[in-house]
Backbone as ProteinMPNN parsed JSONL, in Angstrom:
{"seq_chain_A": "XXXXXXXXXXXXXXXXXXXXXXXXXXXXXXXXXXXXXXXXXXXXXXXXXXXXXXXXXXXXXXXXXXXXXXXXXXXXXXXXXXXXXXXXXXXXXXXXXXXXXXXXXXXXXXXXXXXXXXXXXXXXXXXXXXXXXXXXXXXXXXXXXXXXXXXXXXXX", "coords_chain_A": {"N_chain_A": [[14.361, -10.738, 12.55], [12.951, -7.829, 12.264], [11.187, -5.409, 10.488], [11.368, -2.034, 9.613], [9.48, 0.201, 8.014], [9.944, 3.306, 8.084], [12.263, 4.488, 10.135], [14.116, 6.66, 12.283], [16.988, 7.296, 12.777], [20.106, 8.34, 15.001], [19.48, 10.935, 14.089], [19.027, 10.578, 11.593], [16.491, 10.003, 9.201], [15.293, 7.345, 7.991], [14.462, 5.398, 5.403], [12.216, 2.687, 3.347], [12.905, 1.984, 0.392], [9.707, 2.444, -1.624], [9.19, 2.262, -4.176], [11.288, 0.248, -5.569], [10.29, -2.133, -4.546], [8.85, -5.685, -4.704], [10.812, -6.422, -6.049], [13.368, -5.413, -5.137], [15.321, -4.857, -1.856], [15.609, -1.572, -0.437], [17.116, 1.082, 1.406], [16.557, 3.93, 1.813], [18.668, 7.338, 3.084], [17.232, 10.109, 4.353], [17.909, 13.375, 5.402], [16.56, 15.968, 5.843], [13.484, 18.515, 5.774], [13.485, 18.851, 2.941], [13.969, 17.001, 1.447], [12.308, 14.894, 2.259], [9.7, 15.945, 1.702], [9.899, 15.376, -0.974], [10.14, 12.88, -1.211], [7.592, 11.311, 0.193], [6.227, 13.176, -2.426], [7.318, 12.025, -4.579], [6.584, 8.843, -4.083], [8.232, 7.234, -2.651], [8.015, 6.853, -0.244], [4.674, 4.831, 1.038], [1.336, 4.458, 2.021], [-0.403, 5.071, 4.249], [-0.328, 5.4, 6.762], [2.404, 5.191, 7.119], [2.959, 7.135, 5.498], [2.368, 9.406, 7.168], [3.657, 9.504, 9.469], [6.228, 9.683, 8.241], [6.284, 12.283, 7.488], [5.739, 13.297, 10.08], [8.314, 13.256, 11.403], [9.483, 14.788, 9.227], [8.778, 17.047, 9.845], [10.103, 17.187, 12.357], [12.917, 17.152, 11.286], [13.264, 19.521, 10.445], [13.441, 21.624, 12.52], [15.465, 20.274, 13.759], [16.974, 21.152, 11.677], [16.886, 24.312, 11.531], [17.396, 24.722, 14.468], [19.326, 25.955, 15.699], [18.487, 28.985, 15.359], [16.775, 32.016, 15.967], [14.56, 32.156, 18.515], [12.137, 33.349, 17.463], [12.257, 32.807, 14.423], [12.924, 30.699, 13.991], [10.525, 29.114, 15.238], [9.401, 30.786, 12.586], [10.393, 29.53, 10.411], [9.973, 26.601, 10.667], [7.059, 26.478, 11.057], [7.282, 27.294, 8.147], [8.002, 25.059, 7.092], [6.281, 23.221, 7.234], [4.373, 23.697, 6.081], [5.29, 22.971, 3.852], [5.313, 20.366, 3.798], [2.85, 19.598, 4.233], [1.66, 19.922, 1.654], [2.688, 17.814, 0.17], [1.406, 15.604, -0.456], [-1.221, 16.002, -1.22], [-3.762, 14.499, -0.771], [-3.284, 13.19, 1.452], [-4.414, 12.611, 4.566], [-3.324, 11.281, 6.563], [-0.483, 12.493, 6.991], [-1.43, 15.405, 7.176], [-2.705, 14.796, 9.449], [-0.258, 14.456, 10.851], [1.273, 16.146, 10.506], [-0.342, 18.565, 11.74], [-0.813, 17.998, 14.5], [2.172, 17.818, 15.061], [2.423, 20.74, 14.759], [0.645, 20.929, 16.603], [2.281, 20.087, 18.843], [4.975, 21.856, 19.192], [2.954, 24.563, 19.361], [2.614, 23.982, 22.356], [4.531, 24.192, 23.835], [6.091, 26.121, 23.16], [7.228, 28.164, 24.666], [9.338, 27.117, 25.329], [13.19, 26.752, 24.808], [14.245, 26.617, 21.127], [15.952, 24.093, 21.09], [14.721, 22.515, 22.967], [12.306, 23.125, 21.943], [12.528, 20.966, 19.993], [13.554, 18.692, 20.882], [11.026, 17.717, 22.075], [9.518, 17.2, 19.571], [10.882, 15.171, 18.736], [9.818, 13.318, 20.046], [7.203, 13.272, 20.203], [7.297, 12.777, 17.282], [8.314, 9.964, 17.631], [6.591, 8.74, 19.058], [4.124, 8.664, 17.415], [5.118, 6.88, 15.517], [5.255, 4.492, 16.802], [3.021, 4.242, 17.672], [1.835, 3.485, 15.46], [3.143, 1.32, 14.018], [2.354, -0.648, 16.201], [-0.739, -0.493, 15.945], [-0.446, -1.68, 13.839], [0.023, -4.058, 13.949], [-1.481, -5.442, 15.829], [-4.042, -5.278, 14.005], [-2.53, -6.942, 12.058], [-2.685, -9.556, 13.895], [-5.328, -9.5, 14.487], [-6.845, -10.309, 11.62], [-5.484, -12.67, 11.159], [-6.393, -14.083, 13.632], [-9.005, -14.287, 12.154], [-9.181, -15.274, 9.715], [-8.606, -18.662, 8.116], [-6.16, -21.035, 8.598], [-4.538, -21.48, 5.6], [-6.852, -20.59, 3.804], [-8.553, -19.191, 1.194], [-9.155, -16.239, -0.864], [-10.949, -14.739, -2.093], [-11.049, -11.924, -4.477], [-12.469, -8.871, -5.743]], "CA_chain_A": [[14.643, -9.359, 12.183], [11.79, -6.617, 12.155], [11.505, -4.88, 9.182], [10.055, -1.144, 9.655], [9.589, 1.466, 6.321], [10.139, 4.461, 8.764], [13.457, 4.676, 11.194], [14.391, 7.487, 12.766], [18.454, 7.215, 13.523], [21.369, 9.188, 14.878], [18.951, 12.261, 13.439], [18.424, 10.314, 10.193], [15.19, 9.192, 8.732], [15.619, 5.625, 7.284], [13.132, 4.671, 4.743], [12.346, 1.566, 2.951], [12.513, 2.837, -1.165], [8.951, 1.018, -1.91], [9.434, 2.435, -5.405], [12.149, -0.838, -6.148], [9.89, -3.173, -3.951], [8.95, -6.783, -4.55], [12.627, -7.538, -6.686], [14.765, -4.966, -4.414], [14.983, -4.313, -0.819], [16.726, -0.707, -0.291], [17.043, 2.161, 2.285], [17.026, 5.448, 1.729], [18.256, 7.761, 3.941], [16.687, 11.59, 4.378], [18.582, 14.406, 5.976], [16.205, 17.295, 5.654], [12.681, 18.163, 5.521], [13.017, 18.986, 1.73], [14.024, 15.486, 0.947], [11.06, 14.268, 3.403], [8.57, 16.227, 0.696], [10.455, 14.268, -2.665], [10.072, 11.289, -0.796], [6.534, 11.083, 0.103], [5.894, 13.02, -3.114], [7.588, 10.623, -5.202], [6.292, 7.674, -3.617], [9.443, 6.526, -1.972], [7.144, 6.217, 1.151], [3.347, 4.471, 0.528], [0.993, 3.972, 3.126], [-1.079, 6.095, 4.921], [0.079, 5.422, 7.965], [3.787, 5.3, 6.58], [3.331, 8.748, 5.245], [1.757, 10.002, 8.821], [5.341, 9.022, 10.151], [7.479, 10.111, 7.751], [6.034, 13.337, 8.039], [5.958, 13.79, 11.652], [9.51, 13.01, 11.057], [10.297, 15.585, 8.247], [9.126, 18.179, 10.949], [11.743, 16.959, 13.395], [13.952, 17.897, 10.513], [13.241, 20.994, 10.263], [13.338, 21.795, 13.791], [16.921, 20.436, 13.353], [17.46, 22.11, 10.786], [16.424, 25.707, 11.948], [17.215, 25.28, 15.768], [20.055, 27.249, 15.971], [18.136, 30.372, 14.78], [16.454, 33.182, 17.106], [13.302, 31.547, 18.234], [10.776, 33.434, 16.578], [13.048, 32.663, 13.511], [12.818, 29.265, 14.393], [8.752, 29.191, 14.445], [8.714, 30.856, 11.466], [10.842, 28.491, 9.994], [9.352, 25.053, 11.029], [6.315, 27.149, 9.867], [6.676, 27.226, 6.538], [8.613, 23.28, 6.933], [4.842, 22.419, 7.705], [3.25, 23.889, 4.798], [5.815, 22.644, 2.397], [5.277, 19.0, 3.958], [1.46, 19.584, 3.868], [1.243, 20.316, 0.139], [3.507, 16.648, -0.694], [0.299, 15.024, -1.053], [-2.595, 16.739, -1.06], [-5.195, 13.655, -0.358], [-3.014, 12.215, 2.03], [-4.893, 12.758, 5.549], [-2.475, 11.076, 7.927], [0.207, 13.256, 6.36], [-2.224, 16.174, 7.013], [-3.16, 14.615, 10.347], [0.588, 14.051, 11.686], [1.939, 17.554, 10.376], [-0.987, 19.372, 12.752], [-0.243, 17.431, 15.957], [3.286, 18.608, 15.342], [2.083, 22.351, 14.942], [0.116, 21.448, 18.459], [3.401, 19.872, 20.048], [5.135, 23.179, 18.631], [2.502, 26.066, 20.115], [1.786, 23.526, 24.1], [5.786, 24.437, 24.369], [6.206, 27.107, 22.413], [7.652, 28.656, 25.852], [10.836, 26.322, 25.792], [14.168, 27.003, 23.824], [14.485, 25.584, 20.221], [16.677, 22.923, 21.175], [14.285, 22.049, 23.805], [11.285, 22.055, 21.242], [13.504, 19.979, 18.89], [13.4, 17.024, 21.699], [9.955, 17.085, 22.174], [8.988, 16.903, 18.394], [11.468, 14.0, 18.665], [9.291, 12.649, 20.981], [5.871, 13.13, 19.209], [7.126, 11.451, 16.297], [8.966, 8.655, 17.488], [5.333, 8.08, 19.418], [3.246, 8.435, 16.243], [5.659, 6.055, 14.311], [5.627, 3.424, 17.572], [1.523, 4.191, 17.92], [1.511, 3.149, 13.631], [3.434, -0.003, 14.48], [1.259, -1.041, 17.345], [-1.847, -0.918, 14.887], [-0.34, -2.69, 12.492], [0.632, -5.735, 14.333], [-3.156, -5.367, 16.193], [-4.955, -5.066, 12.977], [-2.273, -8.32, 11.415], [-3.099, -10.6, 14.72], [-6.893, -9.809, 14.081], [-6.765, -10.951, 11.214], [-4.664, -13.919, 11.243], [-7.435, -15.049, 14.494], [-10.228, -14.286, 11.549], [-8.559, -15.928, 8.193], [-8.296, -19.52, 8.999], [-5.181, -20.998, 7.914], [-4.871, -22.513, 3.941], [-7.795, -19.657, 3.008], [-8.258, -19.055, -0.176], [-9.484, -15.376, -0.337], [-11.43, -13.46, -3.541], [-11.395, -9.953, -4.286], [-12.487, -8.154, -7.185]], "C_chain_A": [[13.33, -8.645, 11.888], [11.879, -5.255, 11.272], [10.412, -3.511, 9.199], [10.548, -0.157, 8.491], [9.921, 2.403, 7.08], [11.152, 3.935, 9.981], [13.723, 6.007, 11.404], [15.739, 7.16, 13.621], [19.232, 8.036, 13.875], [20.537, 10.476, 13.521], [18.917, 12.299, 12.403], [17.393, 9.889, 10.235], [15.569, 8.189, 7.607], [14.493, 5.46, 6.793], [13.331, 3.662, 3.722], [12.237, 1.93, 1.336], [11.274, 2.053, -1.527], [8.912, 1.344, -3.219], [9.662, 0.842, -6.7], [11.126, -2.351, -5.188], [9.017, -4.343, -5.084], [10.16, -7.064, -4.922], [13.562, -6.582, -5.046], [14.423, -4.501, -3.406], [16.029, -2.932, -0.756], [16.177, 0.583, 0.386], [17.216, 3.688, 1.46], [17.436, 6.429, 3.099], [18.365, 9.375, 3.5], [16.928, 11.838, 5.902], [17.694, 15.643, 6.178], [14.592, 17.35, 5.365], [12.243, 18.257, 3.956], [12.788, 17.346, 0.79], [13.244, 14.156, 1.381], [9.806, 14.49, 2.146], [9.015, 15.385, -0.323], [10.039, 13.062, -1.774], [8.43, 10.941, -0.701], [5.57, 11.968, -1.356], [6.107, 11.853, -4.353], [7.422, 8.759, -5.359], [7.065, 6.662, -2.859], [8.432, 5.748, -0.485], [5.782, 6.197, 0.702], [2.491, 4.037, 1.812], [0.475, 4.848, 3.772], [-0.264, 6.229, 6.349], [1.713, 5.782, 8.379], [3.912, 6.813, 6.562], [2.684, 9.866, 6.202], [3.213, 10.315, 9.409], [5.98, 9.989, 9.753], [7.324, 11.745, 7.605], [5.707, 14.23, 8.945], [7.562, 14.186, 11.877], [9.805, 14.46, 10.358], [10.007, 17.097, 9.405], [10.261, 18.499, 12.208], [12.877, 17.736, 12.458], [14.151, 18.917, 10.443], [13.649, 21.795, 11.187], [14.825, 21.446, 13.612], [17.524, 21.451, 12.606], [18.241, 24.085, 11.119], [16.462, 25.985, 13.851], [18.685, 26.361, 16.361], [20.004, 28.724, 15.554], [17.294, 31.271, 15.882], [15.092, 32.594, 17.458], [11.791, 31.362, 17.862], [10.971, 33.299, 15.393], [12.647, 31.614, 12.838], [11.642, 28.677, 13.819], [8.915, 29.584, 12.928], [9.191, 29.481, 10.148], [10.244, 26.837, 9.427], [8.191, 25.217, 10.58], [5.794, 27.052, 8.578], [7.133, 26.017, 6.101], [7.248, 22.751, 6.496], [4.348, 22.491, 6.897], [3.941, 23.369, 3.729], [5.374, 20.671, 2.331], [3.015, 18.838, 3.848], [1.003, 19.364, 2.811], [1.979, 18.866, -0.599], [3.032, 16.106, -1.636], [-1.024, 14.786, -0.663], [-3.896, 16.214, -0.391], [-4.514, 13.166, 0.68], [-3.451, 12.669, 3.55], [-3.861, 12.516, 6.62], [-1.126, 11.846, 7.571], [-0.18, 14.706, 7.063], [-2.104, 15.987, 8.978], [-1.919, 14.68, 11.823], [0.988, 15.78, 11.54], [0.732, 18.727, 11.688], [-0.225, 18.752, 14.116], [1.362, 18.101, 15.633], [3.398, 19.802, 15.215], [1.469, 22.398, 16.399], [1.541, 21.407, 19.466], [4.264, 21.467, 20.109], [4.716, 24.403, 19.232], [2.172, 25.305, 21.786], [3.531, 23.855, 24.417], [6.592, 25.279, 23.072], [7.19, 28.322, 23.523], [9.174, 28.391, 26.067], [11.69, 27.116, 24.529], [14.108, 26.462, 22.213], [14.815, 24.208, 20.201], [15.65, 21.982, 21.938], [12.975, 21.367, 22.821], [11.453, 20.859, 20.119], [13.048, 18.519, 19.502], [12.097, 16.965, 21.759], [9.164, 16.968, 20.824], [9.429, 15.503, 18.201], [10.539, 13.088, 19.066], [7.778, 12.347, 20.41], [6.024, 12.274, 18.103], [7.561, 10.576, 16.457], [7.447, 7.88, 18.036], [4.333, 8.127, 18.358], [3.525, 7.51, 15.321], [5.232, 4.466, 15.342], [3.738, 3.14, 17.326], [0.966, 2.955, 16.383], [2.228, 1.806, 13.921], [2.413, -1.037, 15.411], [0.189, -1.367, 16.575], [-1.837, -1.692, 13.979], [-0.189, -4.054, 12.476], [-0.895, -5.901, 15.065], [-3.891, -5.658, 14.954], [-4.197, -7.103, 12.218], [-2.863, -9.611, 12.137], [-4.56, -10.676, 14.889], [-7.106, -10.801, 13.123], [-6.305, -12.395, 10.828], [-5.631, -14.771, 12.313], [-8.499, -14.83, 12.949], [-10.193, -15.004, 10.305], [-8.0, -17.144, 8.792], [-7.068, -20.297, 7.997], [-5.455, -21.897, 6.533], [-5.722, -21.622, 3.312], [-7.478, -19.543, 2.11], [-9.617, -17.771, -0.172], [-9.66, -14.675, -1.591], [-11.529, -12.365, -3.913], [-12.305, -9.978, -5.782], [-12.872, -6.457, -6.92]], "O_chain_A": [[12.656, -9.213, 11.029], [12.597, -4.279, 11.487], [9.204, -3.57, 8.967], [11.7, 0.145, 8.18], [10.938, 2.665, 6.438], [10.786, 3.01, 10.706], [13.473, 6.652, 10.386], [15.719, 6.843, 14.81], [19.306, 8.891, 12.992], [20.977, 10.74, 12.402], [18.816, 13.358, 11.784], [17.072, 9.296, 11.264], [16.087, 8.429, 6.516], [13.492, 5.36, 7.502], [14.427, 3.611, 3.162], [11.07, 2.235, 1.092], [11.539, 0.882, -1.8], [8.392, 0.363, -3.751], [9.074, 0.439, -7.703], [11.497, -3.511, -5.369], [8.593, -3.923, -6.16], [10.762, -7.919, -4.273], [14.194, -7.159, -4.161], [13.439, -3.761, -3.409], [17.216, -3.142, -1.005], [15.1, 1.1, 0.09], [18.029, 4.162, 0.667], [16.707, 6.375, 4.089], [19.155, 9.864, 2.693], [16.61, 11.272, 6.948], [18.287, 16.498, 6.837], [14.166, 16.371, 4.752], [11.123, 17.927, 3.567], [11.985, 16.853, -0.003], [13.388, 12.97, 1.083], [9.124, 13.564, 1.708], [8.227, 14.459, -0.514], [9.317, 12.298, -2.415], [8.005, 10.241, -1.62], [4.399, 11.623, -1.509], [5.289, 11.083, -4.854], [7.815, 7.89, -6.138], [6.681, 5.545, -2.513], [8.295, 4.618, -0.018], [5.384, 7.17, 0.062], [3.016, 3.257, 2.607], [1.292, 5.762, 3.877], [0.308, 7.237, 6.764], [2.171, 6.339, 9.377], [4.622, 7.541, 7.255], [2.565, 11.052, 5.892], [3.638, 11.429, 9.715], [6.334, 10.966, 10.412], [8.359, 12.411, 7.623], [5.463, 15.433, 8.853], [7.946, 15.222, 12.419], [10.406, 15.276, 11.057], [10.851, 17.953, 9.67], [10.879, 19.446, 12.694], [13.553, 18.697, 12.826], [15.297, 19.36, 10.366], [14.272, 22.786, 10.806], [15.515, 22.41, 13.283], [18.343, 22.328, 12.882], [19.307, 24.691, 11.007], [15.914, 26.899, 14.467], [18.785, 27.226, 17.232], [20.952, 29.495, 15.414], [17.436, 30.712, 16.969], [14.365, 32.546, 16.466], [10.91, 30.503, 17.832], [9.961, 33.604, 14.759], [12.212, 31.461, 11.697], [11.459, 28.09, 12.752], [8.588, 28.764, 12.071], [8.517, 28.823, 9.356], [10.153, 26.247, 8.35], [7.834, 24.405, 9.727], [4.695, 26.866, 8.053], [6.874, 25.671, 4.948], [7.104, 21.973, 5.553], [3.675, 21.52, 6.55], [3.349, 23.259, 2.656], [5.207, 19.946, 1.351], [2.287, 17.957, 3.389], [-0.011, 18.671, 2.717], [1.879, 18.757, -1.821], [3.375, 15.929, -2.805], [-1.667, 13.902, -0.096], [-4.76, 16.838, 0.224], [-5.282, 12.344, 1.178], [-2.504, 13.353, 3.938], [-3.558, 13.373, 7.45], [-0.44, 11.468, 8.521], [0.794, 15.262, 7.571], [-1.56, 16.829, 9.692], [-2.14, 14.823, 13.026], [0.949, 16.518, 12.525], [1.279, 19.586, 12.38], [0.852, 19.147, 14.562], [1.524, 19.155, 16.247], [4.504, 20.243, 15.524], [1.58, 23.323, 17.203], [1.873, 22.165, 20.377], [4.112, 22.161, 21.115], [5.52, 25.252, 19.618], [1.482, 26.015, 22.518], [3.739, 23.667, 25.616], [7.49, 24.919, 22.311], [7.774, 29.266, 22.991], [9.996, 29.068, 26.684], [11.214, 27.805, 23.626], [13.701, 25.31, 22.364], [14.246, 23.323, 19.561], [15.644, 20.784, 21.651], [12.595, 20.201, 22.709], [10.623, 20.107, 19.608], [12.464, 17.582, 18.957], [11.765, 15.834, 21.404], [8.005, 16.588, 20.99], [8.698, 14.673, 17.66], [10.434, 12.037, 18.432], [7.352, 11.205, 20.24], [5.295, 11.318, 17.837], [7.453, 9.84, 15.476], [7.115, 6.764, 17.636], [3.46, 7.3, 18.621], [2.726, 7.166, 14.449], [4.942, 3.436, 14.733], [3.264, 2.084, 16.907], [0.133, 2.051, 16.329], [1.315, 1.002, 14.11], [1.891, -2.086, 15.033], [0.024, -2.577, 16.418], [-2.743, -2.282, 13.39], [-0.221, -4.909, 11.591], [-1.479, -6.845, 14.533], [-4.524, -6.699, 15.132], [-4.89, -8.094, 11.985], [-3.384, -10.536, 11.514], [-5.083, -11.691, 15.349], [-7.461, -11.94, 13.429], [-7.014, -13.109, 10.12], [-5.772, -15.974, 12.093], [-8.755, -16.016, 12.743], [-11.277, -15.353, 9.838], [-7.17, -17.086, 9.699], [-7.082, -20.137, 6.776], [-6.319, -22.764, 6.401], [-5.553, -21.645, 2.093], [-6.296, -19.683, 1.794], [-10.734, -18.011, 0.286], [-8.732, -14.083, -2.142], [-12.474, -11.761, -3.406], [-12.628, -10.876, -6.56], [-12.947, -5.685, -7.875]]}, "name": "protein", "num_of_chains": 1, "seq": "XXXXXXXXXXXXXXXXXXXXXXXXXXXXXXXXXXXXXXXXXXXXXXXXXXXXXXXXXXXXXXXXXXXXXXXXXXXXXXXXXXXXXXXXXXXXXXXXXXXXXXXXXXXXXXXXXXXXXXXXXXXXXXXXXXXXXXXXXXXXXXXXXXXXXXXXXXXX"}
């Protein structure tokens, strides 16, 4: 079984609560991009890369949200989604970094219907969440060739 903090289902966002983590494993799921901002403000989602996602994501929402509205409506809408998901958490760069790219996907088809830019936000973030997976299993199988097994490994 493959265990990812960010899902994207049936036009929910599935997240892993890391709040209750090491004793409790438990989902949350977010409907909306307001409950996208509580979440990565609250810490529900941790992780740079996590909170890249889940806020590529909370723009999809929005875009849901607001696509049955006039489509300069729409923009303005998703708009001000962006700045509310910008401001979650302030230092968080990939947060920062995912919410632009979905302002670019946004104005390179800015031409299409709502509904239409709806699917291709879909599409941006399900590839920014798959891209954040990919690295993560790259970056674990580095390591795992570089840490030889039994290590015993010091920090401070």
């Amino acid at each position: 079984m493959e265990i990812s903090p960010v899902k994207f289902i049936n036009e929910k966002l599935i997240l892993i609560d890391q709040r209750v983590l090491p004793l409790t494993y438990k989902e949350v799921e977010i409907n909306n991009y307001k409950e996208v901002e509580f979440a990565i403000k609250d810490m529900i989602v941790r992780g740079a890369p996590a909170i890249g996602a889940t806020a590529a994501y909370g723009v999809v929402l929005a875009a849901k949200e607001f696509k049955s509205l006039e489509k300069e409506k729409f923009l303005e809408e998703v708009e001000n989604a962006c700045k509310v998901l910008y401001k979650a958490r302030p230092t968080a760069v990939n947060l920062m970094w995912a919410v632009d790219k979905m302002r670019g996907v946004i104005k390179e088809n800015s031409h299409l219907s709502p509904e239409e830019i709806y699917q291709k936000l879909i599409e941006a973030a399900n590839k920014i969440s798959e891209d954040d997976v990919k690295a993560n299993k790259a970056m674990g199988d580095f390591g795992n060739e570089l840490v030889p097994q039994n290590a015993t490994i010091l920090t401070h």
